[in-house]
C-alpha positions in Angstrom: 161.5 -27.6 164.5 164.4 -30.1 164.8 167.4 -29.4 166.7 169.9 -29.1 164.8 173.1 -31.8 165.3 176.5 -31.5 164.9 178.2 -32.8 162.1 181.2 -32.6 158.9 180.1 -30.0 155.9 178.1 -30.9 153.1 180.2 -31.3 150.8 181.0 -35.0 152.7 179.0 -37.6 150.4 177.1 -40.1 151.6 177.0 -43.1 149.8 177.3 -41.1 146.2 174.8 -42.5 143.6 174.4 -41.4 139.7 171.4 -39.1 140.9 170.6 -36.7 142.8 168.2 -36.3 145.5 165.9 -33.3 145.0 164.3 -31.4 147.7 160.8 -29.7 147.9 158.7 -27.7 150.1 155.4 -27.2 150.8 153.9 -24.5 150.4 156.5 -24.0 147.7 157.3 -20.4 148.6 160.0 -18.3 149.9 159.7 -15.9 152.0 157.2 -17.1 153.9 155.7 -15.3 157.4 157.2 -16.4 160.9 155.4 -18.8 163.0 154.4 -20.7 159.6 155.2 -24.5 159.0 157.3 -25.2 155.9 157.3 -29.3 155.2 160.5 -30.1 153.4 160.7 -33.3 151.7 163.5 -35.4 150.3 162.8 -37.1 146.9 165.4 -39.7 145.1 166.2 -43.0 143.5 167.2 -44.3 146.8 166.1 -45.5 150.0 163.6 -42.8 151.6 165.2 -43.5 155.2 167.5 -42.7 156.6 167.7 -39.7 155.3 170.6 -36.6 155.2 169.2 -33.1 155.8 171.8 -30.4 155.8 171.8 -26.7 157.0 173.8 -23.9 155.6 176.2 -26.9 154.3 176.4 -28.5 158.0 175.3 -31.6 158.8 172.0 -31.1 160.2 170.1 -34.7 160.7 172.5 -37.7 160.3 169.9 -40.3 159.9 165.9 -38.4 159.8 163.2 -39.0 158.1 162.4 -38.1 154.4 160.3 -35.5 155.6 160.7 -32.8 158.1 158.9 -30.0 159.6 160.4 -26.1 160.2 159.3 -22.9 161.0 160.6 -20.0 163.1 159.5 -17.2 165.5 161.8 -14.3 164.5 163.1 -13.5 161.3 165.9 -15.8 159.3 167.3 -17.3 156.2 169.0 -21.1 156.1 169.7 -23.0 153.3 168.8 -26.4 153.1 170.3 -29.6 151.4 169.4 -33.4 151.9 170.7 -36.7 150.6 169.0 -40.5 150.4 171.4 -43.3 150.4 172.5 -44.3 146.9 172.0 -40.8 145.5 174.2 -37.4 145.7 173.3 -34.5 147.3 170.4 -32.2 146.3 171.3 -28.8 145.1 170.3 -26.1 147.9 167.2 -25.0 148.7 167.4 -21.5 150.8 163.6 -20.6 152.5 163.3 -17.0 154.4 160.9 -16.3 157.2 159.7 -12.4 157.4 158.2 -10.4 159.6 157.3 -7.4 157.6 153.5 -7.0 156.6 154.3 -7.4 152.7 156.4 -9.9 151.0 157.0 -11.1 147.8 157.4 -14.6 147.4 159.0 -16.5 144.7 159.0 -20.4 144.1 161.6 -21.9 146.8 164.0 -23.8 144.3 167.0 -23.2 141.7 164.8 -21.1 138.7 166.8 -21.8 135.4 166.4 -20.1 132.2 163.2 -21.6 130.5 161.3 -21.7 133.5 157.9 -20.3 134.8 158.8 -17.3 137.4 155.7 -16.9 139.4 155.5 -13.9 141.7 152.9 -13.7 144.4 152.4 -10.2 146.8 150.7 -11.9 150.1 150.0 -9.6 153.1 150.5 -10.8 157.0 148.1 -13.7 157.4 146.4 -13.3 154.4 144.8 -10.0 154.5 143.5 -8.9 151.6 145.9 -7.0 149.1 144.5 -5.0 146.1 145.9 -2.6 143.7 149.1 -5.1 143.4 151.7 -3.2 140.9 155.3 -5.5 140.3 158.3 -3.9 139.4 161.7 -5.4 138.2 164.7 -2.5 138.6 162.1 0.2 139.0 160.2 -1.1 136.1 156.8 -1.7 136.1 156.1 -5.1 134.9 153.6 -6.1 132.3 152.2 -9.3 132.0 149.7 -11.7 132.4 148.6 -11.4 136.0 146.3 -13.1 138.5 144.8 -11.3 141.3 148.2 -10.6 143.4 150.0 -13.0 141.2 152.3 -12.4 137.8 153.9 -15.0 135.5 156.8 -14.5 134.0 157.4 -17.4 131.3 159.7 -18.7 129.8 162.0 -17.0 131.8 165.4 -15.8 130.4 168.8 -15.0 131.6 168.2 -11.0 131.1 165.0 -11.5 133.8 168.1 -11.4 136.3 167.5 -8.6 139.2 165.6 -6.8 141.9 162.5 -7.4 141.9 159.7 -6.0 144.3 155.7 -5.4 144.7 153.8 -2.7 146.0 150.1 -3.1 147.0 147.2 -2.0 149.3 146.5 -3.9 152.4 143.3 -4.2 153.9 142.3 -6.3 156.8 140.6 -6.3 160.2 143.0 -9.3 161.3 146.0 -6.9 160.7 146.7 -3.8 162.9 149.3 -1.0 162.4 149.9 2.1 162.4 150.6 2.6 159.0 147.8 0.1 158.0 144.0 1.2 158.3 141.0 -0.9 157.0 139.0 0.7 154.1 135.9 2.4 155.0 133.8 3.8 152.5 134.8 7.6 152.7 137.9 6.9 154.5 141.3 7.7 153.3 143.1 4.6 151.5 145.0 2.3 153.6 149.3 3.0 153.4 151.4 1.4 149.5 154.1 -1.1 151.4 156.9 -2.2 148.7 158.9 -5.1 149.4 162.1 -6.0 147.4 163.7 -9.0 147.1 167.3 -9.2 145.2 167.9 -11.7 142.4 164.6 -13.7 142.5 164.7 -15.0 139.3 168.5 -14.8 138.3 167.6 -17.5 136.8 171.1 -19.7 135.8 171.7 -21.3 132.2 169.6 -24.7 131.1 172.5 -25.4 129.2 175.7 -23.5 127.6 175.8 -21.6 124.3 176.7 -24.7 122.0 180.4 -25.4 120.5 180.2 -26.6 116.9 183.6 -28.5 116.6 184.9 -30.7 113.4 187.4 -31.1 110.7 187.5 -27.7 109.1 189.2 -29.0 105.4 188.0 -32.8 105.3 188.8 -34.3 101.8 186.3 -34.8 99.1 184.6 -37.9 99.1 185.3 -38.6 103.2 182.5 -38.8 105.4 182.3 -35.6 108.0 181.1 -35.3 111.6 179.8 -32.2 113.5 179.6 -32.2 116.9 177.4 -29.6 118.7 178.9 -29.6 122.0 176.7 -27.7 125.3 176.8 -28.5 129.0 173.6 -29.6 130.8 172.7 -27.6 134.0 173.1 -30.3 136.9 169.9 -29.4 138.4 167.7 -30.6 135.5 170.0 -33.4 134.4 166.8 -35.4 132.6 166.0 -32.2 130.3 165.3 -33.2 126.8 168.0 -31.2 124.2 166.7 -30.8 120.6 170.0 -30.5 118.1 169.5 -28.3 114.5 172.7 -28.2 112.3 172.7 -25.2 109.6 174.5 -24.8 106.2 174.4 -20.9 106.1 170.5 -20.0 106.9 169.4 -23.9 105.8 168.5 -26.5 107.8 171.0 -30.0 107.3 169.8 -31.3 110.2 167.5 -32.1 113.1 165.7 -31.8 114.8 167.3 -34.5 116.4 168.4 -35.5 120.1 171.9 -36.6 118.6 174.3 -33.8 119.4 176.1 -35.1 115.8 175.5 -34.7 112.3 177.0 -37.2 110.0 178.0 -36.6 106.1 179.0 -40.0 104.5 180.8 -38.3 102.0 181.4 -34.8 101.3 181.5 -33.1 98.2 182.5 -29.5 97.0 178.9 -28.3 97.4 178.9 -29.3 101.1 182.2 -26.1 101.9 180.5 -23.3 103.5 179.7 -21.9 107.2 178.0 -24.6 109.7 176.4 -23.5 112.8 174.2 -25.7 115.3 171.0 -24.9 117.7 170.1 -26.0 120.8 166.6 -25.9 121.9 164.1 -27.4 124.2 161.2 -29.8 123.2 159.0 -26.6 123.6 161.9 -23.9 122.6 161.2 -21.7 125.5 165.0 -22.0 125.2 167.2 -21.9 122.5 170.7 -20.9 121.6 172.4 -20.9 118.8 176.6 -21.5 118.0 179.2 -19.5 116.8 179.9 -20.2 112.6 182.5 -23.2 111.7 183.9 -22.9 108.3 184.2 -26.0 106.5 186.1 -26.6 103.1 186.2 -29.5 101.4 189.3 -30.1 99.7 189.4 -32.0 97.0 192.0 -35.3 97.1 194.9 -34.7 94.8 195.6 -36.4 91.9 198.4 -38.8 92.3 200.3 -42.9 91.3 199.2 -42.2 87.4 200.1 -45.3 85.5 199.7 -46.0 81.9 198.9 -49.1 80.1 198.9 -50.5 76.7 197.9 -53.5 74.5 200.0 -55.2 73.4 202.0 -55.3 76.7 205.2 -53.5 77.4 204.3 -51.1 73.7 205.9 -53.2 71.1 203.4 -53.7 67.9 203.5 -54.3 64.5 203.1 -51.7 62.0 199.4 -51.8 61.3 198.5 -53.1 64.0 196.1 -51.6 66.4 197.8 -49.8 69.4 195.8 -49.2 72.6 197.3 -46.7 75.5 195.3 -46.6 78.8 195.9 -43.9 81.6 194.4 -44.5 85.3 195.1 -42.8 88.7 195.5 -44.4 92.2 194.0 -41.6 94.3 192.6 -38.3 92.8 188.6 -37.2 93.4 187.0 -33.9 91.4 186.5 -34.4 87.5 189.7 -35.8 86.2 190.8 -34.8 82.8 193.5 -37.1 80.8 195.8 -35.6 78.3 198.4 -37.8 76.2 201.8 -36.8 75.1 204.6 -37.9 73.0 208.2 -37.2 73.7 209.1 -34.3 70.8 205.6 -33.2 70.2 204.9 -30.0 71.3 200.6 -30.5 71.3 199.2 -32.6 73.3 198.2 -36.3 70.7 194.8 -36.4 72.1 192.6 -36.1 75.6 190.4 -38.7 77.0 191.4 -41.6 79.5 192.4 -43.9 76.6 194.5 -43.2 73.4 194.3 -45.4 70.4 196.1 -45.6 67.0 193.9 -48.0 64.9 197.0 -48.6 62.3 200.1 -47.7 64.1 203.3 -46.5 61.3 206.9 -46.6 61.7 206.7 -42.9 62.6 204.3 -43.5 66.0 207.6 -45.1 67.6 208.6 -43.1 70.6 208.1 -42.4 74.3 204.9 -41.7 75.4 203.0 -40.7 78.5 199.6 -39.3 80.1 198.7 -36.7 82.1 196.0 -36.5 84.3 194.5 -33.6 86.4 191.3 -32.6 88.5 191.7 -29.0 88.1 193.5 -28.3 91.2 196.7 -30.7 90.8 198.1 -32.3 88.2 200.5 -35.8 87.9 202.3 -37.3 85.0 202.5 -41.3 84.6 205.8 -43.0 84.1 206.9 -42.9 80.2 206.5 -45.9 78.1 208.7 -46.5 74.9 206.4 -48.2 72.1 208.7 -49.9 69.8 207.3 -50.7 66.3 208.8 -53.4 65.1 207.7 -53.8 61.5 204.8 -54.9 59.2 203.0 -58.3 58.9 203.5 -60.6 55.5 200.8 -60.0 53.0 198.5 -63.0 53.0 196.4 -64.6 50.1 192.5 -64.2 50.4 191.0 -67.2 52.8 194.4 -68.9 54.0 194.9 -68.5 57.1 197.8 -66.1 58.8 200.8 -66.9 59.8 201.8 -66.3 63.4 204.5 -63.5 64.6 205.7 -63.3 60.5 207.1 -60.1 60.5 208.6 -58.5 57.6 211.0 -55.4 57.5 210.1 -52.7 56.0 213.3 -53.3 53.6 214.6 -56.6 53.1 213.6 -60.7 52.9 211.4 -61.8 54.8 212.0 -63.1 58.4 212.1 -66.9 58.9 208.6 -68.4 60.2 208.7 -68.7 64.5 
C-alpha cells in the first residue's frame, strides 16, 4: 500500500470548487479481512489527476493518482478522504480490516436516512456460513433476506445501533479450534457473533421542515409560505418534493418549490398551515410543525361623500343625489346615511337620493360605512335648499336658475 507522506490536516482546501469529490471503494464493504486489496477511487467534477488522498484527516498523497490500492496485514481502522482539483473535499470514508473468523460488513460510505442498509455475514475467506440469524440491540431482525445477506430499506433514523450476526461456519479452507467441518453425524460446527456499533446510524437526508410566513396578512394581499429544511451535504443533488396543508387538505404540491404563493387572501384562507417534505419515492418524509395564519381583514377608512348638484345646494323639487365611497376598507361594506337631529338612520345603501327635495330636507348630512369589524364616518355636508323653481306654461321652454321664494316676488331673471 502507499506510504503514507507528511502533510497539513484535511481540513486545508485545495483549490475549493462548488462540489464535492466523492470517494468509493471496491468491494464496497467495511470490514473487510486482512491481506485483502480495497481499490479506493476518487470521483468529481474536476481534473482526475493529481489527485488529494487523505488519512485520518492528514495529508496522505499530495499529488496521486485517482485511484489507489490498500490493504493490511494486521488488524486496523483509517479513515479516508480525497479531493480533485476544482472540487472540495469528499466526506470520509472509514474501511476496517479484521482478523476474527466472522464479520459483518456494511456498505463503506455515509448511510443517510432513506437509504438501502445491506448487511452481509461473510466467514474467513469465504467459507461457507449457514444458519445466518441478524440482530439489532439483541433483537432479532426480520426482513427480507438473501442467503447470508438482509436488507434494511428505506432506512430510518430509529435503525440507529448495534448491530451484529451470528451464524455457522463450515469450511475445509478454515481451521480452528472452535471451528470443525460438518460431517454427517458429527456435532455442529461453533455460533460466532460479531458486533459492530452504529452501522447504520444513519444521519438526516434533510431537517424536519420550518413553515415560516406572515401570520395576520391583510385580506385581499397576496401570501407566501416558505417551507424551509436543510439538505444533508453528502447528497447535495437529492430531489425534495414540497406539500403545503390547510388543516388535513392538500393547497399545494407536490411541487420542488419550497414556496407556496396566495395572490390574494381571503377570510376563508385563516386557519393552521403545515408543509411536507418528501423524497421523489417518499422513503423519506417529514412533516412541520402548524403555522396559524389569520387573515385580517383591512379596515375601513378616508370615507367621503358626494352629492349632485355639487357642494349640496338644490332647489326645492329638485332631485338630490348623495354618494358615499371609501379609500381603503375590504370585507362586505355596509353604508348607512344620517342627518344631523335624526335619531334613525334616513336610509342604508352606498347612495341616498331624495327625488323631490322640500324645505325641511335642509341640514347636515353624512354616511357611515362599515365592514363589520370597523367602522368610519365621512366628513359632514350641509345641503342648503335654496327655494322652488317658477311655474312654467305647458311647451315654453324654462327659464334658467329662476328661483322663486317660498314667500315673496319673484327673483329677477340671471
Amino acid at each position: 500500500s502507499p506510504v503514507p507522506a507528511r502533510g497539513g490536516r484535511a481540513a486545508q482546501m485545495w483549490r475549493v470548487g462548488a462540489q464535492p469529490s466523492q470517494l468509493t471503494l471496491d468491494p464496497p464493504w467495511t470490514p473487510v479481512f486482512v491481506r485483502e486489496t480495497v481499490t479506493l477511487t476518487c470521483h468529481g467534477p474536476g481534473a482526475p489527476v493529481p489527485t488529494r488522498w487523505f488519512m485520518d484527516e492528514h495529508l496522505w498523497q499530495p499529488a496521486g493518482p485517482e485511484r489507489l490500492q490498500v490493504s493490511r496485514t494486521h488488524r486496523s481502522r483509517s479513515s479516508y478522504q480525497c479531493q480533485r482539483q476544482g472540487a472540495t473535499l469528499s466526506p470520509p470514508v472509514t474501511l476496517s480490516f479484521s482478523n476474527d473468523w466472522l464479520v459483518l460488513q456494511v456498505p463503506a460510505r455515509a448511510l443517510l436516512e432513506g437509504d438501502a442498509l445491506p448487511l452481509r455475514c461473510r466467514g474467513w475467506g469465504d467459507a461457507r456460513v449457514t444458519w445466518v440469524r441478524f440482530y439489532h440491540e439483541q433483537k432479532e431482525l426480520g426482513g427480507p433476506s438473501r442467503g447470508n445477506e438482509l436488507l434494511l430499506h428505506p432506512l430510518q433514523l430509529h435503525h440507529g445501533g448495534s448491530y451484529r450476526c451470528e451464524a455457522k461456519v463450515s469450511s475445509l479452507l478454515v481451521s480452528a479450534p472452535t471451528l470443525t467441518p460438518t460431517r454427517r453425524g458429527a456435532a455442529p460446527p461453533s455460533t460466532l457473533g460479531v458486533t459492530i456499533p452504529h452501522p447504520g446510524s444513519s444521519p438526516e437526508l434533510f431537517s424536519v421542515p420550518h413553515l415560516e410566513g406572515p401570520a395576520e396578512p391583510p385580506e385581499g394581499a397576496p401570501l407566501t409560505l416558505g417551507c424551509l429544511s436543510r439538505l444533508s451535504p453528502l447528497r447535495p443533488l437529492t430531489r425534495l418534493w414540497h406539500l403545503f396543508y390547510q388543516g388535513g387538505t392538500v393547497v399545494g404540491g407536490p411541487q420542488e418549490s419550497p414556496q407556496l404563493r396566495l395572490p390574494a387572501v381571503e377570510l376563508s384562507h385563516s386557519g393552521n398551515y403545515s408543509c411536507e417534505v418528501r423524497t421523489e419515492t417518499a422513503s423519506v418524509q417529514k412533516r412541520s410543525a402548524p403555522l396559524t395564519v389569520t387573515v385580517r381583514r383591512v379596515p375601513v377608512s378616508g370615507v367621503s361623500l358626494m352629492a349632485q348638484p355639487p357642494g349640496g345646494q338644490v332647489a326645492e323639487g329638485d332631485r338630490l343625489v348623495l354618494g358615499c365611497s371609501v379609500a381603503a376598507g375590504t370585507g362586505p361594506l355596509a353604508f348607512s346615511w344620517h342627518r344631523e337631529g335624526a335619531a334613525a338612520p334616513l336610509a342604508t345603501g352606498p347612495s341616498y337620493e331624495l327625488r323631490a327635495v322640500r324645505h325641511r330636507d335642509g341640514g347636515r348630512y353624512h354616511c357611515t360605512a362599515t365592514n363589520g369589524g370597523t367602522a368610519a364616518d365621512s366628513p359632514p355636508l350641509w345641503v342648503t335648499v335654496l327655494g322652488e323653481r317658477d311655474p312654467v306654461a305647458p311647451g315654453a321652454p324654462r327659464p334658467q336658475h329662476r328661483l322663486v321664494p317660498r314667500r315673496g316676488r319673484p327673483l329677477p331673471p340671471v
